[in-house]
C-alpha positions as CSV (number, residue, x, y, z in Angstrom):
1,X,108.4,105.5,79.6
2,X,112.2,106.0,81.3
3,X,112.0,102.8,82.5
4,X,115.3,100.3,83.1
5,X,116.4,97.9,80.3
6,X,117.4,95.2,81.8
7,X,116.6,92.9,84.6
8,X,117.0,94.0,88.0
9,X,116.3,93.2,91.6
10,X,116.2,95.4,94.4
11,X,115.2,94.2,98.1
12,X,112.8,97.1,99.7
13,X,112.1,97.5,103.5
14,X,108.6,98.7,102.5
15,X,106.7,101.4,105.5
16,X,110.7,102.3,107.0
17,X,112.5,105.2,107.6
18,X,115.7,103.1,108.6
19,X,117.3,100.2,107.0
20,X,116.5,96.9,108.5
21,X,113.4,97.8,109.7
22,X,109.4,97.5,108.1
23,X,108.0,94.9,106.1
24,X,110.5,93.5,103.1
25,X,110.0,92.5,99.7
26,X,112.0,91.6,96.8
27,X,111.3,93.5,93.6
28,X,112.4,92.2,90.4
29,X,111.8,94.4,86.9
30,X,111.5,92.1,83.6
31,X,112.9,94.3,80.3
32,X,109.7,92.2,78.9
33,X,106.9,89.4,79.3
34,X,106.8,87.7,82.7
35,X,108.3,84.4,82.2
36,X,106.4,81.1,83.4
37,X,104.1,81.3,86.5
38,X,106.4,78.0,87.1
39,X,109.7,80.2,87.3
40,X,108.0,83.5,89.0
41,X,107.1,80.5,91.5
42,X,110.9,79.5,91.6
43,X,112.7,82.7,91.9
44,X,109.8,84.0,94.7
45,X,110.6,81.0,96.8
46,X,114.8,81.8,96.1
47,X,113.9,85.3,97.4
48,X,112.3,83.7,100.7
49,X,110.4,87.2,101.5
50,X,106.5,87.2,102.9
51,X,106.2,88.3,98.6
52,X,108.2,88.9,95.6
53,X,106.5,91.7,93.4
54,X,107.3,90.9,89.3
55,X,107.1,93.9,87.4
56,X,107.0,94.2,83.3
57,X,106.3,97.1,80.9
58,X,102.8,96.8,79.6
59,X,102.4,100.1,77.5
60,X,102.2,103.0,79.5
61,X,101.5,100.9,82.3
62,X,103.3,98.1,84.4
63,X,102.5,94.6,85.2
64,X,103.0,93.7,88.3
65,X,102.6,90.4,90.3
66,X,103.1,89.2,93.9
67,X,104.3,85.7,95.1
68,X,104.9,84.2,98.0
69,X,107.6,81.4,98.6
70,X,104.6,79.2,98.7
71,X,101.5,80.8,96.0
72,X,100.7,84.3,93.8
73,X,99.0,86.0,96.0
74,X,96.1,88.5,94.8
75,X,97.2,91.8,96.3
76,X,100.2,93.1,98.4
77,X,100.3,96.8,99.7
78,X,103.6,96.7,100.8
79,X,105.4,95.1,97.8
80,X,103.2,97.8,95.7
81,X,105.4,100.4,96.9
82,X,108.5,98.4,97.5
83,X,108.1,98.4,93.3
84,X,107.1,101.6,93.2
85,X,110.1,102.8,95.3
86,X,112.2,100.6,93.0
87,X,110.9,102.0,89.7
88,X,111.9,105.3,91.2
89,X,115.3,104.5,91.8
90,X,115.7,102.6,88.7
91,X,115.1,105.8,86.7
92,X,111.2,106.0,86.2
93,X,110.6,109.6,86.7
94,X,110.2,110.6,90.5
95,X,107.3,112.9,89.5
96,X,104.7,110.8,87.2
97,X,101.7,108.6,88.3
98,X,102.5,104.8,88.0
99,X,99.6,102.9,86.8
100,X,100.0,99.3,87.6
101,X,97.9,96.3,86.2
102,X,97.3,93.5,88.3
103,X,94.7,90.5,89.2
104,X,93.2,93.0,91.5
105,X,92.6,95.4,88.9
106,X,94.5,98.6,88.5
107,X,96.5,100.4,91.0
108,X,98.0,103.5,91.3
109,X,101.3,105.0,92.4
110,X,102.0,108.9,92.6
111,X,105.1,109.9,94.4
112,X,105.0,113.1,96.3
113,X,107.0,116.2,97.0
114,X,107.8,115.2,100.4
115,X,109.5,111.9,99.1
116,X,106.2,109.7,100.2
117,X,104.3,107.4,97.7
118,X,100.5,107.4,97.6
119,X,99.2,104.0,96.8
120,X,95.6,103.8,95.4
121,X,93.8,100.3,95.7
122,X,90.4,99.1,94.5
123,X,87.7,98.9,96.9
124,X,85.2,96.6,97.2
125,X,82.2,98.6,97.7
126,X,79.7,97.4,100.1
127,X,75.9,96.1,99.1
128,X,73.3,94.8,101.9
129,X,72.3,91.1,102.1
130,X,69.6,89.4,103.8
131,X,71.3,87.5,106.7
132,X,71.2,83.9,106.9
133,X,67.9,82.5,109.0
134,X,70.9,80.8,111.3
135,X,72.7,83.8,111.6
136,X,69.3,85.4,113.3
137,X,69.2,82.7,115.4
């Protein structure tokens, strides 16, 4: 992995073509484990962005987690590929998939030739369910 070594953060306007414009998020790189869900809590609400996105080597992979200034939050599209974005200009190699791990399972990464990112999220695949006798009514 040509990851950086040490800790960085790099504010992102994530969907944007111009500076100051689409949705913002910090993005912060840890050279190692996340620290305390206490202190991710803390720097998040520092940062005072809709999320934060923490990201760690894990192997191969990253870890990556969101915050709010308020909670962790379960899944962020837009601070996926603020990180993503950052990893790239950090040095992680503009051409290979990023596999990140997350509370939502794992997502995906793959920068393209035209400079875009393609994000890859989990999908909750839909089941029927017998609807509630008050829902009928």
């Amino acid at each position: 992995m040509n990851a950086p070594k040490p800790a960085q953060l790099m504010l992102v306007d994530a969907f944007a073509k111009h500076p100051f414009s689409g949705n913002p998020a910090a993005v912060v790189w840890l050279p190692s484990a996340m620290p305390s869900d206490t202190s991710l809590q803390r720097f998040a609400a520092e940062m005072n962005q809709s999320e934060t996105a923490f990201v760690a080597p894990a192997g191969q992979q990253f870890r990556l987690r969101w915050f709010s200034p308020l909670v962790e939050v379960e899944l962020c599209g837009h601070a996926t590929l603020a990180a993503a974005h950052a990893l790239m200009e950090w040095g992680y190699s503009k051409r290979q998939l990023m596999c990140f791990e997350t509370r939502s399972g794992e997502l995906t990464a793959e920068p393209l030739a035209d400079g875009a990112i393609q994000l890859n999220f989990p999908i909750d695949k839909p089941s029927a369910i017998t609807a509630p006798p008050e829902l009928l009514a």
